[in-house]
C-alpha positions in Angstrom: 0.0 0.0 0.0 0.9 3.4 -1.1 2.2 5.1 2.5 0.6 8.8 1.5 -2.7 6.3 1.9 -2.1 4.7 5.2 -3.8 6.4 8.2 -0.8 5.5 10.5 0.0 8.7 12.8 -3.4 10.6 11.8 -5.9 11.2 13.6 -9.2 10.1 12.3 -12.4 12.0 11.8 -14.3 11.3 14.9 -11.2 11.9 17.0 -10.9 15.7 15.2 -14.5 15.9 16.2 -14.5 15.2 19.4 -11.6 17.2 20.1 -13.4 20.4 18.8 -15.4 22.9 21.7 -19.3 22.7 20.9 -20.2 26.1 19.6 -22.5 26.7 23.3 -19.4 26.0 25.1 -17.4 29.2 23.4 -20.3 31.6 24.3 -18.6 33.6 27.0 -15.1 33.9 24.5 -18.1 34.7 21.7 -19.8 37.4 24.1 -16.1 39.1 25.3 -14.8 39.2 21.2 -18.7 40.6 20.0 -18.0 43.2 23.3 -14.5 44.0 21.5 -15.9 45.0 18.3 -18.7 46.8 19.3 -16.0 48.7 21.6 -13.7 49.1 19.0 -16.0 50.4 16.0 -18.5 52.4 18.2 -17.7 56.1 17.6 -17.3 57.6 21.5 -15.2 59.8 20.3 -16.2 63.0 22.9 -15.7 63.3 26.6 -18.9 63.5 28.7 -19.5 66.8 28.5 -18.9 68.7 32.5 -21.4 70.5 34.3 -20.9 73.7 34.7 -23.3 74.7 38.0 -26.1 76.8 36.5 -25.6 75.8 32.9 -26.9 73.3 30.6 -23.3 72.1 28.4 -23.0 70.2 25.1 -21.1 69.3 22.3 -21.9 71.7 18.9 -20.5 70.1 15.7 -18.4 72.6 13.6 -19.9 70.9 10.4 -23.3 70.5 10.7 -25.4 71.6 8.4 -28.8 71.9 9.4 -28.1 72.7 13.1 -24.5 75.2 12.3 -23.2 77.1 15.8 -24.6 80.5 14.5 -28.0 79.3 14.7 -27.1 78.2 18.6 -25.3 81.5 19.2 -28.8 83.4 18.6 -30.5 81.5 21.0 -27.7 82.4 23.8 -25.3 79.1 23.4 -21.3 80.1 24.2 -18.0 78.2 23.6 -16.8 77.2 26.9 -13.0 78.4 27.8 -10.6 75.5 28.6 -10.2 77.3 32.1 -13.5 77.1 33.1 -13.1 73.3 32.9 -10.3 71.8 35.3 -9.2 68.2 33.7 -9.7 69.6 30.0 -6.8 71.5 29.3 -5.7 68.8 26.8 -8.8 69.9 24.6 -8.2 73.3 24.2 -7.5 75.1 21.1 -4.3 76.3 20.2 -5.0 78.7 17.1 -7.7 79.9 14.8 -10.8 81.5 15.9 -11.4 79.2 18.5 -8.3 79.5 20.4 -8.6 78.9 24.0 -12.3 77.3 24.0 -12.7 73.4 24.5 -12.5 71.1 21.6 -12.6 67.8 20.2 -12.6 67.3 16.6 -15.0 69.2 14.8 -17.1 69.4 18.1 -16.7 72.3 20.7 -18.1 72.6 23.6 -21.0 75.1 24.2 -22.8 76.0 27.4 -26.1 77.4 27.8 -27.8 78.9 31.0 -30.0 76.4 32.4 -33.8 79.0 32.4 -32.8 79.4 28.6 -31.9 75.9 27.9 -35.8 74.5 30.1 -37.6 77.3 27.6 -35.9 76.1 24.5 -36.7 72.6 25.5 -40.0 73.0 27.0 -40.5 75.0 23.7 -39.3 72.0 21.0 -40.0 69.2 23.0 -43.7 70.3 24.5 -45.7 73.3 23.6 -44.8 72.6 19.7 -46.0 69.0 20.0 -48.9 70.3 21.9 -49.8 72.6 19.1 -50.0 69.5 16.5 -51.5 67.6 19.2 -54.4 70.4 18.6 -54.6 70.1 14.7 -54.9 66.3 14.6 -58.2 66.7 17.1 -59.8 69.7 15.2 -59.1 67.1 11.6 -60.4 64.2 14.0 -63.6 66.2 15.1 -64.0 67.7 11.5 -63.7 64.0 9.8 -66.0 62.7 12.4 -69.1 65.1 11.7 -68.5 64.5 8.1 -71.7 63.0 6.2 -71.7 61.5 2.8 -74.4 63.1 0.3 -77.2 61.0 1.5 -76.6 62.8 5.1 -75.1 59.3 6.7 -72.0 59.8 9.0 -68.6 59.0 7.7 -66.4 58.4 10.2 -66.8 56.9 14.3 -64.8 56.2 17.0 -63.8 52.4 17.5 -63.2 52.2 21.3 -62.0 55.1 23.5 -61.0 56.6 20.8 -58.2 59.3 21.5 -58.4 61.5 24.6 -56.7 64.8 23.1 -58.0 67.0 26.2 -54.9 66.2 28.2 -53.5 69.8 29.1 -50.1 69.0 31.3 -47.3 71.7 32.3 -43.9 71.6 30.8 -42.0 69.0 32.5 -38.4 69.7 33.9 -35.8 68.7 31.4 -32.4 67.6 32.2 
């Protein structure tokens, strides 16, 4: 017999088999490698951004164009110096128009006092849904008093229907 045939110093099949981990048992070293590439391709690029007592802080992208700084600036948002900030010395500017403010990237860091910041949000975030809250019931009442040509009603409620006479405050936002 040919000796590149013999099986003489190989394992066979069902030894290799055996010797393999089940998939299950690899889990743990499965879960810690998945953890390391989520880790390593997950863009956390910024620093939490610090709280400054009295103000509400965040990062502002230099690049952005739908939200741009200028539009912030308007509304009372500042750069924040890198003196202002103990531990973040190593993010501040060294030239150009921002020299001296807090940086990383393309983002700077902008502060905003805190009664401006709960008016903008309470603004965006409640009394503007609020208002299209309002439309949707006065199309909701107008569809449901509709009446075909024969005078026979359109349009009712299945269930509760939608209770639009909810009238809260402006929660505090953080």
């Amino acid at each position: 017999m040919d000796a590149r045939l013999k099986r003489s110093g190989r394992e066979t099949r069902n030894t290799g088999e055996a010797a393999r981990e089940a998939p299950e048992n690899k889990f743990e070293s499965n879960r810690r490698r998945n953890k390391m590439f989520r880790d390593e391709f997950t863009q956390e690029a910024l620093p939490t951004a610090p709280e400054i007592e009295g103000f509400h802080t965040c990062w502002l992208s230099t690049t952005h164009q739908y939200d741009p700084i200028h539009k912030r600036m308007r509304i009372g948002y500042t750069p924040v110096k890198a003196e202002e900030i103990p531990g973040f010395e190593n993010f501040r500017v060294k030239a150009g128009e921002m020299e001296g403010f807090i940086a990383c990237n393309e983002m700077v860091l902008y502060k905003l006092p805190i009664d401006i910041y709960q008016d903008y949000m309470a603004e965006v975030h409640h009394w503007s849904p609020m208002d299209e809250q309002e439309k949707i019931k006065v199309q909701q009442e107008q569809l449901l008093n509709a009446r075909d040509s024969n005078g026979k009603k359109l349009g009712s409620y299945e269930g509760d229907g939608m209770d639009f006479d909810l009238s809260r405050d402006a929660p505090i936002f953080s």
